[in-house]
LUMDO-669951 format. One record per residue (C-alpha): x, z, y; residue number from 0. Coordinates in steps of 0.5 Angstrom, whole numbers, plus 500, padded with zeros to 3 digits. Each point is the difference from the previous one (the first is absolute). Layout:
// residues N
@px->X; pz->Z; py->Y; resi->NUM $
...
// end
This chain:
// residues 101
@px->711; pz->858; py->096; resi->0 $
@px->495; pz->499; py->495; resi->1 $
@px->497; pz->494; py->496; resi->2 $
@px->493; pz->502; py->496; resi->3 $
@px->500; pz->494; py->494; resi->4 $
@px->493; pz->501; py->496; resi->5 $
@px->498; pz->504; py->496; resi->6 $
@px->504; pz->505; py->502; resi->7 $
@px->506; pz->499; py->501; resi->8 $
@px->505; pz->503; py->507; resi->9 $
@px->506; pz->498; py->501; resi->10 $
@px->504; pz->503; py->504; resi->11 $
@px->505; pz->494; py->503; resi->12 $
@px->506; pz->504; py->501; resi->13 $
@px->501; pz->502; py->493; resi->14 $
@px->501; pz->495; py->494; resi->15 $
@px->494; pz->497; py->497; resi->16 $
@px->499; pz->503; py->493; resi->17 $
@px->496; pz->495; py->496; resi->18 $
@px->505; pz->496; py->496; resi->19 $
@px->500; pz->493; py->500; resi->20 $
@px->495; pz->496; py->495; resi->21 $
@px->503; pz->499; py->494; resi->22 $
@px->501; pz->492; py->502; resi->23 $
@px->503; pz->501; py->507; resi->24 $
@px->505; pz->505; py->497; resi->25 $
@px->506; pz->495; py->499; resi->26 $
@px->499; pz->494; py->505; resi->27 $
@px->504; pz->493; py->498; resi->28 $
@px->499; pz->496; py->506; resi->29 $
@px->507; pz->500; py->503; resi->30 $
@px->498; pz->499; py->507; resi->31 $
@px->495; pz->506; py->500; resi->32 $
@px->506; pz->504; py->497; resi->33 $
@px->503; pz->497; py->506; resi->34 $
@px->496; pz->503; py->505; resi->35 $
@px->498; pz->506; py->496; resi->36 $
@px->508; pz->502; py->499; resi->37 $
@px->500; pz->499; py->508; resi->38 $
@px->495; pz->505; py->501; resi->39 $
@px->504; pz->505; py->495; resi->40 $
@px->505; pz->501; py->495; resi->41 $
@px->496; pz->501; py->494; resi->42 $
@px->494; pz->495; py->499; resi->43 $
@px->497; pz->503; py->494; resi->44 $
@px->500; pz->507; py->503; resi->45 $
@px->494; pz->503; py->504; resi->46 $
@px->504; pz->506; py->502; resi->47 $
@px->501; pz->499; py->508; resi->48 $
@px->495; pz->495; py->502; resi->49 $
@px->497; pz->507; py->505; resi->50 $
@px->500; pz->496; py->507; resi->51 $
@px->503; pz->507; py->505; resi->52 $
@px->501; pz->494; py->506; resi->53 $
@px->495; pz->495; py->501; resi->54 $
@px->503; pz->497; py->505; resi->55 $
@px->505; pz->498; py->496; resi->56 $
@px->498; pz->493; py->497; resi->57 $
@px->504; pz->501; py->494; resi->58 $
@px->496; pz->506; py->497; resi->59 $
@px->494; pz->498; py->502; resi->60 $
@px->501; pz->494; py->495; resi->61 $
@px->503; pz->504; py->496; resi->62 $
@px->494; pz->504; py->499; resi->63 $
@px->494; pz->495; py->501; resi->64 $
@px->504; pz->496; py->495; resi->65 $
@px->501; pz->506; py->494; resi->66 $
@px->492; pz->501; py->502; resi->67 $
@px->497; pz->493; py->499; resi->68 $
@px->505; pz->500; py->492; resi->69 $
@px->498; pz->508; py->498; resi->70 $
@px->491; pz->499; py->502; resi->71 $
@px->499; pz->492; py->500; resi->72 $
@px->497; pz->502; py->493; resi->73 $
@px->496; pz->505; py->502; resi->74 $
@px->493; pz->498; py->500; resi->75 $
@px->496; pz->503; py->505; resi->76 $
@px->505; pz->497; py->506; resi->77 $
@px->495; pz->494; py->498; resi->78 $
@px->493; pz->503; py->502; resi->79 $
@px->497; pz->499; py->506; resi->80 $
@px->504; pz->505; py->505; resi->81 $
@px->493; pz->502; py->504; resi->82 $
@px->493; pz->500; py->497; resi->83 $
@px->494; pz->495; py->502; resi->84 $
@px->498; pz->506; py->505; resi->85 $
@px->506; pz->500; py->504; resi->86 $
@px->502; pz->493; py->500; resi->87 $
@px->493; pz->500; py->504; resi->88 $
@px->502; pz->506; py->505; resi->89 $
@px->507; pz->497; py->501; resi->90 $
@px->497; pz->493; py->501; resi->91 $
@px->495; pz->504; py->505; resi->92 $
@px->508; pz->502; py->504; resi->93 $
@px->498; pz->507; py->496; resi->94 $
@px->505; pz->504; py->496; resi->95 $
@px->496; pz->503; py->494; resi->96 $
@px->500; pz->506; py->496; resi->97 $
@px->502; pz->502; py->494; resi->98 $
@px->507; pz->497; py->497; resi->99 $
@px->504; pz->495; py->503; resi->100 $
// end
């Protein structure tokens, strides 16, 4: 499986995420999110095994959704609008519309 994230990024979901933390999520000090993430895996400041093989297993789905939200949140085209105003249209009308989704 794949997630397209503009502009042009492909992730494949199976293998580890390859864009590194932003600078200020790179060391976490809350304790309770150190909590959760040790929960999730070992090493909370490594990107290395955030690939989900099994997404039926709830830990590695949250694993993975969790490393992706702490390595993209910063990325500034996940903030543009997902469809433009001529597909907003289509899909308001029970259509699906061209170009890029």
């Amino acid at each position: 499986m794949t997630l397209n994230l503009p502009p042009d990024t492909c992730l494949h979901l199976g293998n580890d995420l390859i864009s590194p933390y932003p600078e200020n999520l790179k060391t976490i000090s809350s304790i309770d999110l150190i909590a959760l993430f040790k929960q999730l895996k070992p090493s909370i400041n490594i990107i290395d095994g955030a690939g989900c093989t099994d997404w039926a297993d709830l830990r590695q789905r949250i694993q993975f959704i969790a490393n992706l939200f702490r390595c993209y949140h910063q990325t500034k085209d996940l903030f543009n609008p997902a469809f433009n105003t001529e597909q907003v249209a289509v899909i308001k009308a029970g259509g699906v519309p061209e170009g890029r989704l």
